[in-house]
N, CA, C and O atoms as a Maestro MAE file, in Angstrom:
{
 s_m_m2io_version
 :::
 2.0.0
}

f_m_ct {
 s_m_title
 :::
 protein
 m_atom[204] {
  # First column is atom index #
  i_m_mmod_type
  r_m_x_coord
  r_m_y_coord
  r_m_z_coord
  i_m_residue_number
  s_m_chain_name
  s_m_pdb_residue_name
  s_m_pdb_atom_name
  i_m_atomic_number
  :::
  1 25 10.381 50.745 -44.844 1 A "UNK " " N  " 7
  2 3 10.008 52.089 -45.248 1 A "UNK " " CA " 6
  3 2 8.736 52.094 -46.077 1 A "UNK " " C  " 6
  4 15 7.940 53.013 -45.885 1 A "UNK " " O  " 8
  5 25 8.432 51.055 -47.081 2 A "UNK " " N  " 7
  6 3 7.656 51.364 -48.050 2 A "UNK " " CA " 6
  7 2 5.892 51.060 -47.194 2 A "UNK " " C  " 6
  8 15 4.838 51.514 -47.639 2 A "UNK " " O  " 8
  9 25 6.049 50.044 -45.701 3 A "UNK " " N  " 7
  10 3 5.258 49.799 -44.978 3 A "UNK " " CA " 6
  11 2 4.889 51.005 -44.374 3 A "UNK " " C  " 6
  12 15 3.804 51.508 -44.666 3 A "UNK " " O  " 8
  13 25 5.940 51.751 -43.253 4 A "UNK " " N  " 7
  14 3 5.240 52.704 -42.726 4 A "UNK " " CA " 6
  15 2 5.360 54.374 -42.865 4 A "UNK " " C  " 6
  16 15 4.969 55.321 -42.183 4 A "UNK " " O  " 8
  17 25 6.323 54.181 -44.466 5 A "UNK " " N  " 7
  18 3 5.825 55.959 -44.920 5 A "UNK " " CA " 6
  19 2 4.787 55.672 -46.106 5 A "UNK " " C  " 6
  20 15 3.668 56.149 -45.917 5 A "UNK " " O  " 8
  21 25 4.999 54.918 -47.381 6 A "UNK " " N  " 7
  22 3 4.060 54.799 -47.755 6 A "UNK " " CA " 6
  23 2 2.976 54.056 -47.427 6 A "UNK " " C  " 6
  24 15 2.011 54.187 -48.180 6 A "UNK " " O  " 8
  25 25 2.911 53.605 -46.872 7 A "UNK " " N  " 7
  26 3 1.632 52.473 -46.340 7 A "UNK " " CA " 6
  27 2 1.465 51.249 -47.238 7 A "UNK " " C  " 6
  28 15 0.349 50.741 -47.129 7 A "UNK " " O  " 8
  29 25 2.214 50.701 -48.020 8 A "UNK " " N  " 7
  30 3 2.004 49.740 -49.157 8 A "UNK " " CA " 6
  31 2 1.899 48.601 -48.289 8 A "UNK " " C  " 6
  32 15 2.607 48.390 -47.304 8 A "UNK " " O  " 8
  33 25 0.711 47.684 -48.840 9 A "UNK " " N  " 7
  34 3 0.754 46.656 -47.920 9 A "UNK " " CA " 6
  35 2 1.054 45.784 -49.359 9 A "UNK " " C  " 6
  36 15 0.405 44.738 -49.356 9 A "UNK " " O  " 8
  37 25 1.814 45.951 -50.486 10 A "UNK " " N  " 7
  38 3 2.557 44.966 -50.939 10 A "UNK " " CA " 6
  39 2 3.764 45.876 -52.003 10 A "UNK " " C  " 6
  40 15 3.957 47.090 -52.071 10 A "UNK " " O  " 8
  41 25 4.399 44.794 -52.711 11 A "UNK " " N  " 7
  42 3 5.821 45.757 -53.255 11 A "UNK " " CA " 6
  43 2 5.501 45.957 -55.157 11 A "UNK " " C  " 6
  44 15 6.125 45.091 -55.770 11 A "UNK " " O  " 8
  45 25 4.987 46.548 -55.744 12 A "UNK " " N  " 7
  46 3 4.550 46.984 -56.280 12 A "UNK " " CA " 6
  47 2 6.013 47.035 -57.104 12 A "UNK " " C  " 6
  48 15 6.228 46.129 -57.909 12 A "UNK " " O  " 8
  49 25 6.774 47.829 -56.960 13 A "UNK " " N  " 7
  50 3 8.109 48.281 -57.047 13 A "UNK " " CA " 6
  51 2 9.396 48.757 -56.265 13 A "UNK " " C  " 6
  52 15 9.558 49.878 -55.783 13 A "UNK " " O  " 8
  53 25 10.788 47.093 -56.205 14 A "UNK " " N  " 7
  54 3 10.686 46.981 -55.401 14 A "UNK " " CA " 6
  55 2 12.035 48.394 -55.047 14 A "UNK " " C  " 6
  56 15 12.634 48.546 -53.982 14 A "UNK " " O  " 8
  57 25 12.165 49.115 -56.130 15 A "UNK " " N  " 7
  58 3 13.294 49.978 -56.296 15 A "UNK " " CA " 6
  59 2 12.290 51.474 -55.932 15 A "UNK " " C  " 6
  60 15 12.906 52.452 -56.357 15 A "UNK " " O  " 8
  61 25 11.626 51.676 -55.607 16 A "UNK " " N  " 7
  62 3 10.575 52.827 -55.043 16 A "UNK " " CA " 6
  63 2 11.540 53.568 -53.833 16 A "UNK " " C  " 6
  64 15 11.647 54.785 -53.985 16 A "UNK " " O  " 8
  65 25 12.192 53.039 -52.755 17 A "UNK " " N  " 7
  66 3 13.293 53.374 -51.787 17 A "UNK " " CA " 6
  67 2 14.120 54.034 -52.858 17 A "UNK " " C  " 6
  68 15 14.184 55.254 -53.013 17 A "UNK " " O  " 8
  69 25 14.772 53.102 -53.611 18 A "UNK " " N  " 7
  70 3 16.338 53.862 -54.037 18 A "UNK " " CA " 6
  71 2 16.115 54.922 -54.725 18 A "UNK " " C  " 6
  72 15 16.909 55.864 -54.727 18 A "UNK " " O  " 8
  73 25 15.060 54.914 -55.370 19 A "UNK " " N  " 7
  74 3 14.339 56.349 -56.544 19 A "UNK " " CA " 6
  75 2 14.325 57.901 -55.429 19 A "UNK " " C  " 6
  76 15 14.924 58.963 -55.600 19 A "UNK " " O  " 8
  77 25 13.327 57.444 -54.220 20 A "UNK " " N  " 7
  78 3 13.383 58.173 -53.195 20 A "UNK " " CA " 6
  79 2 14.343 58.687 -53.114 20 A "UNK " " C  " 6
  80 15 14.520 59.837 -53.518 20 A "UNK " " O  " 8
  81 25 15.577 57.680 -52.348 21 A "UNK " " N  " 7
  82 3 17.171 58.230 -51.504 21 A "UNK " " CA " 6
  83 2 17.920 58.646 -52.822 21 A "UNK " " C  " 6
  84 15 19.148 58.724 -52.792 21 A "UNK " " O  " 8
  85 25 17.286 58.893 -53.878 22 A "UNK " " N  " 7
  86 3 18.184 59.117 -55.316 22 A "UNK " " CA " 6
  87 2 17.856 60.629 -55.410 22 A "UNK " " C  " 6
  88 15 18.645 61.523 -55.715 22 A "UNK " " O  " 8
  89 25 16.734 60.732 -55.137 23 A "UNK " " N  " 7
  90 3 16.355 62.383 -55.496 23 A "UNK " " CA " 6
  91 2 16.652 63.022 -54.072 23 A "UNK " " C  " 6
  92 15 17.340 64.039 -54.161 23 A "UNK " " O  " 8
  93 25 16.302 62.670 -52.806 24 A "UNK " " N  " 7
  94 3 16.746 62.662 -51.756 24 A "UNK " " CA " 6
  95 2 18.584 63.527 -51.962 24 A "UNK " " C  " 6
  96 15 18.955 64.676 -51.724 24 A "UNK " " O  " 8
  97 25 19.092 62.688 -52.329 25 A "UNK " " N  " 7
  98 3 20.710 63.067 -52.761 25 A "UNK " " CA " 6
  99 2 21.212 63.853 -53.361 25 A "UNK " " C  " 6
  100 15 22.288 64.401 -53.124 25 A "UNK " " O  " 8
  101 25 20.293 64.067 -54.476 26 A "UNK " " N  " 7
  102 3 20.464 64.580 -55.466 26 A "UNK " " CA " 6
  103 2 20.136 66.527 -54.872 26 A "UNK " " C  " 6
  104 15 20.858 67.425 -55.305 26 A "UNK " " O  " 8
  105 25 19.209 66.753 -54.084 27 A "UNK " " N  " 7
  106 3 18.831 67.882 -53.390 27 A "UNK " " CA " 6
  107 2 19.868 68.490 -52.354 27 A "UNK " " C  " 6
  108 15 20.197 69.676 -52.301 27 A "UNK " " O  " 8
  109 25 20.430 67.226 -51.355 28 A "UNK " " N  " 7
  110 3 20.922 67.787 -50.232 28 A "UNK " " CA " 6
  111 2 23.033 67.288 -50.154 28 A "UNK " " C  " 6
  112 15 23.995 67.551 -49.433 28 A "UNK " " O  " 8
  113 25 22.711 66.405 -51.504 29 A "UNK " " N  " 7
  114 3 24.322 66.747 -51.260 29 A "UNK " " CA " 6
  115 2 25.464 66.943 -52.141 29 A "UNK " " C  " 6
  116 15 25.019 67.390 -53.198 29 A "UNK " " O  " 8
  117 25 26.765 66.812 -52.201 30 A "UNK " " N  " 7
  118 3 27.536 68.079 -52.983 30 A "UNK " " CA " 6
  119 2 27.816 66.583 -54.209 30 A "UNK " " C  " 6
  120 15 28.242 65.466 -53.915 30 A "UNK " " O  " 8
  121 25 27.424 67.067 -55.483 31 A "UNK " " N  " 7
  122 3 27.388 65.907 -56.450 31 A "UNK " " CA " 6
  123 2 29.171 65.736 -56.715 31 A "UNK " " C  " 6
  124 15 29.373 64.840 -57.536 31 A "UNK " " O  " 8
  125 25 30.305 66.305 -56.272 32 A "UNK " " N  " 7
  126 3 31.359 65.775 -56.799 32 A "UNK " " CA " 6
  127 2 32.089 64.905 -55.490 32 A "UNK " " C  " 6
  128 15 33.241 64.489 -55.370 32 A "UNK " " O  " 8
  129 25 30.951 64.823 -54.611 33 A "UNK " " N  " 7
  130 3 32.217 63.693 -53.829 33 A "UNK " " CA " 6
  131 2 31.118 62.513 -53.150 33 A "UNK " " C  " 6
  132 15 29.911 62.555 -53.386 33 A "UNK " " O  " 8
  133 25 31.634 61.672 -52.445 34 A "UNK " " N  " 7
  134 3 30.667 60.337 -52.333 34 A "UNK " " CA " 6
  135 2 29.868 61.253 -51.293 34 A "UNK " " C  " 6
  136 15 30.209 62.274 -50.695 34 A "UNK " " O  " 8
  137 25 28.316 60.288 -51.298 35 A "UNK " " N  " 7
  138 3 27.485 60.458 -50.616 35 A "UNK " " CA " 6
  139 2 27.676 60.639 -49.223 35 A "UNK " " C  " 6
  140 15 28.104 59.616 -48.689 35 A "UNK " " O  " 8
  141 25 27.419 62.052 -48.085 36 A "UNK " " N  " 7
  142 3 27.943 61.714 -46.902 36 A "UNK " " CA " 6
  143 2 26.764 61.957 -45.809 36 A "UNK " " C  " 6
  144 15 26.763 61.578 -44.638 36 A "UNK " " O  " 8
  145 25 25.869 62.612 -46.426 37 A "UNK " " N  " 7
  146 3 24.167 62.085 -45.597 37 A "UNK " " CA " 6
  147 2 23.462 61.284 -45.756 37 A "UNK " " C  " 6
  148 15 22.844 60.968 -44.740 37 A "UNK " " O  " 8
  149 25 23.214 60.704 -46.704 38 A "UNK " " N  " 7
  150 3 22.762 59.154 -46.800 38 A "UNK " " CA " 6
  151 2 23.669 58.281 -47.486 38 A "UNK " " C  " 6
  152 15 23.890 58.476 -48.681 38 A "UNK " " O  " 8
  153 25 24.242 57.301 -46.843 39 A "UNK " " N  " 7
  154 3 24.682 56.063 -46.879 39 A "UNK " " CA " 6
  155 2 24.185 54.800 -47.336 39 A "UNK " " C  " 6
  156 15 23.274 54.262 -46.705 39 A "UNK " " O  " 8
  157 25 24.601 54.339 -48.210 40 A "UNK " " N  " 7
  158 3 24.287 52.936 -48.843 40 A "UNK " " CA " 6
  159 2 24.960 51.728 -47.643 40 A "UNK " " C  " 6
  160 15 26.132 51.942 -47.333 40 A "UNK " " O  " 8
  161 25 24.517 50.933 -47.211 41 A "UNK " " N  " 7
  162 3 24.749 49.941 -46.691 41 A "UNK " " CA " 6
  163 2 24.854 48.718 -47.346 41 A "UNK " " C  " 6
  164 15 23.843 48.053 -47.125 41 A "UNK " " O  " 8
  165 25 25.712 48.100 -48.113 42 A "UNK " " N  " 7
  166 3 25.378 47.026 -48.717 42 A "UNK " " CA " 6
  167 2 24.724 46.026 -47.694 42 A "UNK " " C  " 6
  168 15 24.911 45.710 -46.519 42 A "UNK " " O  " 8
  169 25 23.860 45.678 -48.720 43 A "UNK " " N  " 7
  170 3 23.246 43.722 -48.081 43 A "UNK " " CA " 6
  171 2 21.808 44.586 -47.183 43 A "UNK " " C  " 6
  172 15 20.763 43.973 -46.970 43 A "UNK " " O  " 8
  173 25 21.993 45.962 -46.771 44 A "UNK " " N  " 7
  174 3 21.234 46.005 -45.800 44 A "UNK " " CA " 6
  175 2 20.415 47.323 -46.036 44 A "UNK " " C  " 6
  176 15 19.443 47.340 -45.281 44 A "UNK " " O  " 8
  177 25 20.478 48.246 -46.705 45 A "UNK " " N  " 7
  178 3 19.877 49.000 -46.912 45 A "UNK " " CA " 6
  179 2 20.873 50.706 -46.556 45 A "UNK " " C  " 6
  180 15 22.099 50.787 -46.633 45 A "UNK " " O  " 8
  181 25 20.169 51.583 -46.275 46 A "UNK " " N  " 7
  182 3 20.790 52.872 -45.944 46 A "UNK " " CA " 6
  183 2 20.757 53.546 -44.417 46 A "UNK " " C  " 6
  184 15 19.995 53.148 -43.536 46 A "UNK " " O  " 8
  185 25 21.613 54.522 -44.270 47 A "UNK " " N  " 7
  186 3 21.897 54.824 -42.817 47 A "UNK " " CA " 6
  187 2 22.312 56.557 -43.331 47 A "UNK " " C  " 6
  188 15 22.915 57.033 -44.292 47 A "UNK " " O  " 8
  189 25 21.686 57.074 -42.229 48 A "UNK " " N  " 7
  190 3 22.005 58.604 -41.992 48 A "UNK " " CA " 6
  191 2 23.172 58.981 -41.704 48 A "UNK " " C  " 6
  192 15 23.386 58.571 -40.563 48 A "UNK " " O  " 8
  193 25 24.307 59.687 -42.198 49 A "UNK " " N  " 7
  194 3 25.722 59.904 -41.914 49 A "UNK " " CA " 6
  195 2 25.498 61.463 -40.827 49 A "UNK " " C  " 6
  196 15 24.517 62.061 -40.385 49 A "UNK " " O  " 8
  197 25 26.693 61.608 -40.760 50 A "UNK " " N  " 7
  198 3 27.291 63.036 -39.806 50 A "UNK " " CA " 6
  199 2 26.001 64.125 -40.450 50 A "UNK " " C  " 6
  200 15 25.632 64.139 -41.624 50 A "UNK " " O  " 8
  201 25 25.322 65.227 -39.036 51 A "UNK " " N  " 7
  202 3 24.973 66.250 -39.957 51 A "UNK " " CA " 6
  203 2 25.517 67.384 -40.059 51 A "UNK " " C  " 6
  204 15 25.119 68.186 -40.904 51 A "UNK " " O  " 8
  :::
 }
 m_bond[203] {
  # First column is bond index #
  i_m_from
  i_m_to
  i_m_order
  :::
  1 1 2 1
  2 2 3 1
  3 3 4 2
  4 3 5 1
  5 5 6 1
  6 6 7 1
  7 7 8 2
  8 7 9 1
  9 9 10 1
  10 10 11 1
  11 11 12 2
  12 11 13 1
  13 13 14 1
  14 14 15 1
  15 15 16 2
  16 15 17 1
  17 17 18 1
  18 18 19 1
  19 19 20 2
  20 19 21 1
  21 21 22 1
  22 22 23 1
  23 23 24 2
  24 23 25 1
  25 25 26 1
  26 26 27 1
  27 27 28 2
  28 27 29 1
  29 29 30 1
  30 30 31 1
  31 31 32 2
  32 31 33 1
  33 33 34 1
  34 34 35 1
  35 35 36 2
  36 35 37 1
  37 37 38 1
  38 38 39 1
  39 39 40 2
  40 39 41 1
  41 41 42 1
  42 42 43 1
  43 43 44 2
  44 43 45 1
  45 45 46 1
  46 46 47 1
  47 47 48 2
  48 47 49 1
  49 49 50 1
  50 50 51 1
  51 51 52 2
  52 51 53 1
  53 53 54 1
  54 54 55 1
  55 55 56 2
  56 55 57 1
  57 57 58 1
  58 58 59 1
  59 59 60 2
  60 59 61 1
  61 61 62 1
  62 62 63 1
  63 63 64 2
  64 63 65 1
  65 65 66 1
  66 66 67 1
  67 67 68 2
  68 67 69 1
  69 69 70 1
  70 70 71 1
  71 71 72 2
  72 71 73 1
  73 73 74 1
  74 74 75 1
  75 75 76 2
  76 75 77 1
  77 77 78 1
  78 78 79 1
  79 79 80 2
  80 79 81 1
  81 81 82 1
  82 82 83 1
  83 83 84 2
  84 83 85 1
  85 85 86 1
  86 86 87 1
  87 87 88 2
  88 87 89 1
  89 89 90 1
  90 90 91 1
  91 91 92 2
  92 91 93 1
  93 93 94 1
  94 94 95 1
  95 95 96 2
  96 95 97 1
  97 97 98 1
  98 98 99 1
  99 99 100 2
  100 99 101 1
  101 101 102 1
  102 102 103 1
  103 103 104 2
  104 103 105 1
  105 105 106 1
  106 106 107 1
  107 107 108 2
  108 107 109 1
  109 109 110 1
  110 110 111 1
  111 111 112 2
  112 111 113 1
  113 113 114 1
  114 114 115 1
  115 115 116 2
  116 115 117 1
  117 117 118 1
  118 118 119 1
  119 119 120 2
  120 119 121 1
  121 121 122 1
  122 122 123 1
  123 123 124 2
  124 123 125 1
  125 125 126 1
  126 126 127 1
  127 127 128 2
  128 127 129 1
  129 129 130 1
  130 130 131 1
  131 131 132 2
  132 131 133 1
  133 133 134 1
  134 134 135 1
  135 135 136 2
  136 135 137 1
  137 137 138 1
  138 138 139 1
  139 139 140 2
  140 139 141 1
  141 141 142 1
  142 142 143 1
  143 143 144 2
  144 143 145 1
  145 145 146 1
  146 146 147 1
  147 147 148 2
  148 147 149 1
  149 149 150 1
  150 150 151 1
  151 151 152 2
  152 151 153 1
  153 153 154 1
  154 154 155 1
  155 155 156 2
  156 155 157 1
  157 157 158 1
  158 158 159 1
  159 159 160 2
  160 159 161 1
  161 161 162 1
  162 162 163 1
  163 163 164 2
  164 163 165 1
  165 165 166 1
  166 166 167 1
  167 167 168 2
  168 167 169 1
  169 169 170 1
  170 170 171 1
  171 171 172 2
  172 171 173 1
  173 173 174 1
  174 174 175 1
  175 175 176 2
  176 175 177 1
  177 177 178 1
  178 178 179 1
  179 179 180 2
  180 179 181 1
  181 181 182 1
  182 182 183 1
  183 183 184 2
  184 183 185 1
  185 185 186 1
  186 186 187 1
  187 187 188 2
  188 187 189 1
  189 189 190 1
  190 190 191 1
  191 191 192 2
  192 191 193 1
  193 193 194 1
  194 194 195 1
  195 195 196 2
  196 195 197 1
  197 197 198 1
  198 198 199 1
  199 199 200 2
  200 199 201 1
  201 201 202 1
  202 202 203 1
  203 203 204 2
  :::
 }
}
């Protein structure tokens, strides 16, 4: 992600994604139950749920 939305050709910071999918979350989903449009993947990153 940080390659081809921001264009960073190095990692500056490497938590810049989770800050993103944090405010990301914080906009589009209901804060009293687990996350169900974006998904944490452990080990691997995140995945788009049901829309």
């Amino acid at each position: 992600l940080l390659a081809d939305v921001w264009d960073h050709s190095y990692y500056s910071d490497v938590r810049l994604v989770d800050a993103c999918v944090r405010r990301l979350r914080i906009k589009i989903e209901d804060p009293s139950r687990s996350p169900r449009y974006i998904q944490t993947v452990r080990g691997l990153g995140y995945r788009f749920g049901p829309l």
